[in-house]
C-alpha positions in Angstrom: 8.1 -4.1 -4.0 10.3 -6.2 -6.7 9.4 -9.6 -6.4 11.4 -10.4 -9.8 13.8 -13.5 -9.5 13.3 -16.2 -7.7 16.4 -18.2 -5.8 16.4 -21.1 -3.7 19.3 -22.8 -1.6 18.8 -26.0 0.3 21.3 -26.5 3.7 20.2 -30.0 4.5 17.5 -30.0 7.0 16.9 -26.0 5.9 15.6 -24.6 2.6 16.2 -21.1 1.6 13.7 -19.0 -1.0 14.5 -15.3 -2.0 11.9 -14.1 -3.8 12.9 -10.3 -5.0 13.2 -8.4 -1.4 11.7 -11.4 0.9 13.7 -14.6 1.7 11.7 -17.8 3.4 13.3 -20.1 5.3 11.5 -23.6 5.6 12.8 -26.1 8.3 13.1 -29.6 6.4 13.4 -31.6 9.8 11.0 -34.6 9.2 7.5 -34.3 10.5 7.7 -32.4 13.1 11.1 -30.4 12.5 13.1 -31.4 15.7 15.7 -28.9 16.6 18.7 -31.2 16.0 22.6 -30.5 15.8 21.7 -30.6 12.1 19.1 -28.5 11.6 21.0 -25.9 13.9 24.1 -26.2 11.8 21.8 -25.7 8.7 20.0 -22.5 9.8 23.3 -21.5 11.1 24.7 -21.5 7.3 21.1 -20.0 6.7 21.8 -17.2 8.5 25.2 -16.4 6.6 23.5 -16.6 3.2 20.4 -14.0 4.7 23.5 -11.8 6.1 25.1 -12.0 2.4 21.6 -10.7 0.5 22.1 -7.2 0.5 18.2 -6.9 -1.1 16.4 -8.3 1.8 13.2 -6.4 3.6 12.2 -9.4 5.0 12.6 -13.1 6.6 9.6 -15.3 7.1 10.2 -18.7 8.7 8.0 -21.5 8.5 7.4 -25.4 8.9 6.6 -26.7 5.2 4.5 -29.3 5.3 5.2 -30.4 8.3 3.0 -31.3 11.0 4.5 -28.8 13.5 6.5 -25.3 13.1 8.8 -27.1 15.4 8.3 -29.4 18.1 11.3 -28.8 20.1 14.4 -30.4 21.0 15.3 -34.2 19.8 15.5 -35.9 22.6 17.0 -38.5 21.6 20.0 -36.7 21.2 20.5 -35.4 24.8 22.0 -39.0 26.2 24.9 -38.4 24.1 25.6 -34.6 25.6 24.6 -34.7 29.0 28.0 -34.4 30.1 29.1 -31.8 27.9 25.6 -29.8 27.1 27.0 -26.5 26.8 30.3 -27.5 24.7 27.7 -29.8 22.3 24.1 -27.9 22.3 23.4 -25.0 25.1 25.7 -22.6 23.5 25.8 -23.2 19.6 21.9 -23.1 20.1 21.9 -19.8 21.7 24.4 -18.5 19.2 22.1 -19.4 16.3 19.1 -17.8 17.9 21.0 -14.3 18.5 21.9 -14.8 15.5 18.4 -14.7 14.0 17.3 -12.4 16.0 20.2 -10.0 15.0 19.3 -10.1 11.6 18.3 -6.3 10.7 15.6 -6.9 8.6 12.0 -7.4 9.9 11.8 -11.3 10.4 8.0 -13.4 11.2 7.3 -16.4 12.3 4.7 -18.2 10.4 3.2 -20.9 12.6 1.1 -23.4 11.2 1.3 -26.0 13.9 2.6 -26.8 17.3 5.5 -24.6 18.4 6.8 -26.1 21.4 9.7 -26.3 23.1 12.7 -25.2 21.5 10.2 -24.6 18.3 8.7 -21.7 20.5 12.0 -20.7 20.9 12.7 -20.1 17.4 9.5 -17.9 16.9 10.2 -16.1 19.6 13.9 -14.7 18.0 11.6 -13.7 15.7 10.4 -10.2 15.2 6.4 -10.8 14.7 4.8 -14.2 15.3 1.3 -15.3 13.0 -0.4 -18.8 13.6 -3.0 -20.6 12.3 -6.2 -20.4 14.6 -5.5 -24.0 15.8 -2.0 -23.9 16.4 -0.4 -24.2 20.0 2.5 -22.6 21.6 4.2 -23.4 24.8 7.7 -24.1 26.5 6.8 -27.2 27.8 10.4 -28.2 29.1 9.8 -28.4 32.9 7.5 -31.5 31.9 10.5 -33.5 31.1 12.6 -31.4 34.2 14.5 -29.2 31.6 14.3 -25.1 31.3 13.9 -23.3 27.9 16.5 -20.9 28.7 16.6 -18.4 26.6 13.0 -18.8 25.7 12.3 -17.7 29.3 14.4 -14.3 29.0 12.0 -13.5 25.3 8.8 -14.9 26.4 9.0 -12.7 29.6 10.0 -9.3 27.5 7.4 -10.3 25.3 4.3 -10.9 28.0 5.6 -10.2 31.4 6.8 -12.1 34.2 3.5 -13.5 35.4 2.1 -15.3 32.9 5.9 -16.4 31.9 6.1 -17.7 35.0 2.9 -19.3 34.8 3.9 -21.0 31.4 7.0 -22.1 32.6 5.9 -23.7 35.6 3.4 -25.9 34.7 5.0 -26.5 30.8 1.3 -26.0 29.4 0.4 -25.3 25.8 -1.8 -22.7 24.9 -3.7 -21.7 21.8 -4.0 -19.1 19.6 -6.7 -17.0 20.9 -5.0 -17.0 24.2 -1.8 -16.5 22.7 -2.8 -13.3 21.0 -4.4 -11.9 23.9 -1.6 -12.1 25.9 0.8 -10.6 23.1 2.4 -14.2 22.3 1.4 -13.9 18.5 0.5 -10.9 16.7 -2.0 -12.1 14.5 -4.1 -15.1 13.7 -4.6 -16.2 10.4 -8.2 -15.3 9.5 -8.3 -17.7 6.7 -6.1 -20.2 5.0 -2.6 -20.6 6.5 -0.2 -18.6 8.7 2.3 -18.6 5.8 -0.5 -17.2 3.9 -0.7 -14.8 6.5 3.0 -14.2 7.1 3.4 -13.5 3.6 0.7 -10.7 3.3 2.7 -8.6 6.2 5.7 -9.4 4.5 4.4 -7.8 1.7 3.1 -5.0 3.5 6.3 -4.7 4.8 8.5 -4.7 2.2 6.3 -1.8 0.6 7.6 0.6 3.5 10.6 2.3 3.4 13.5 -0.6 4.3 15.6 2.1 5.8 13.0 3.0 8.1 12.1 -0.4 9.7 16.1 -1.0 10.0 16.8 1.7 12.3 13.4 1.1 13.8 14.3 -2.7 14.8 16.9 -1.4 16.0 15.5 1.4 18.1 12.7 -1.3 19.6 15.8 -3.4 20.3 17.5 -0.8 22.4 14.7 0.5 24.6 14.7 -3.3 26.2 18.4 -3.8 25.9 20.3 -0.2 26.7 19.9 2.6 29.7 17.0 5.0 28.2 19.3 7.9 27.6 21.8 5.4 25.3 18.3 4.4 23.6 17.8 8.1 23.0 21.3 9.0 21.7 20.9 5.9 18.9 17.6 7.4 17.8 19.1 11.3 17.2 22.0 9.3 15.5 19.5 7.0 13.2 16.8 9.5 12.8 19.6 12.0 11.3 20.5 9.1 8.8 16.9 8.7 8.2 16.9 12.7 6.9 19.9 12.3 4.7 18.5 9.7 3.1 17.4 9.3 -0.4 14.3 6.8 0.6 12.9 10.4 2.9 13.5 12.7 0.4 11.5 10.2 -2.4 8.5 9.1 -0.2 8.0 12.9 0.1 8.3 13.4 -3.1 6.0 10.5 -4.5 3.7 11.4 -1.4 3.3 14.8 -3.1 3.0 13.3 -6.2 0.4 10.9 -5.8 2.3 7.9 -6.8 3.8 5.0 -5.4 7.7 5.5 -3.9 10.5 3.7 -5.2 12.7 3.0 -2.1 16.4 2.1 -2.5 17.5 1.1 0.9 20.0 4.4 0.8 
């Protein structure tokens, strides 16, 4: 996995780090990184930049130094757009979301602190979630009479209707043990930070074939979002590409060999 080069961008409340095939992108929204207009219209620009970096195998977000991952919505911000939510918040937030979660490269969440709200939200666009043993999670928006919409639709594709429900109704905040056991997170930091963590699998991840986790985001994406025989049509289509690829024909080859392969992404 290169990890040569090193190239950082800061979008206002967002800082971007390649570092050779993984980017990281650090929220820079005070303490606890309130999902603002700002910080949306920051990761939004983000988002262009990761779509631009041709390199990437990976995304890993994160909170910095932060006290939280993300603590959900400002709000402060909603007396000025309670007339017009959808025109000044509901929509561009959604947008930015899909957007992250259409990025084609693996992307984790590292969580190193609360993750509430509209913070939870933004893990869950991600593809993998990892927390620190004593984070918490939860959409706690009925507290304050609100709805995490499409934090709702995710956390129930992710862990079911009932215990979606359950969260959703009584806004509560769970931890990390119980949010691995009920397929929230998929790992917990053992030691050190989730970043730590996050950047371990990244790793890991970037060492497989880049091809291969593409079609196979995509393939995961399609059994929840298209009729099964659609889903099965993509994967003769991808799994074809997969054959004529050079990345198959040199993992054979280096699996043969003994060695390490040298994937190109073609």
């Amino acid at each position: 996995m290169d990890t040569t080069g090193i190239a950082s961008q800061t979008v206002s409340e967002v800082i971007l780090q390649v570092d050779g095939c993984v980017a990281e992108v650090r929220l820079a929204s005070g303490p606890l990184n309130l999902v603002t207009r700002a910080l949306l219209r920051s990761l939004n620009r983000t988002i262009d930049a990761l779509e631009a970096q041709s390199g990437l195998r990976c995304v890993i977000v994160h909170g910095g130094s932060a006290r939280a991952f993300c603590a959900g919505s400002d709000i402060k911000e909603f007396a000025e757009i309670f007339a017009d939510a959808s025109e000044k918040k509901i929509l561009f937030e959604d947008m930015v979301l899909r957007r992250l979660a259409r990025l084609p490269v693996p992307t984790i969440a590292a969580i190193d602190g609360p993750a509430l709200g509209g913070g939870l939200e933004l893990a869950l666009a991600c593809d993998l979630r990892v927390c620190r043993a004593d984070a918490t999670l939860g959409l706690t928006e009925s507290r304050l009479g609100g709805l995490a919409g499409n934090g709702a639709l995710r956390l129930t594709r992710l862990i079911g209707p009932a215990r979606a429900k359950e969260l959703l109704f009584t806004g509560a905040v769970i931890g990390a043990e119980r949010a691995l056991a009920w397929g929230l997170v998929n790992r917990i930091a053992g030691e050190g930070s989730a970043l730590h963590a996050a950047r371990e699998l990244a790793r890991e991840i970037g060492a497989r074939g880049p091809l291969s986790n593409r079609f196979a985001k995509q393939l995961v994406d399609a059994a929840q979002d298209q009729p099964l025989d659609a889903a099965l049509s993509a994967s003769t289509v991808v799994q074809q590409r997969i054959f004529d690829s050079h990345d198959l024909h040199e993992g054979v080859a280096a699996f043969l060999a003994k060695r390490d392969p040298e994937f190109l992404a073609r």
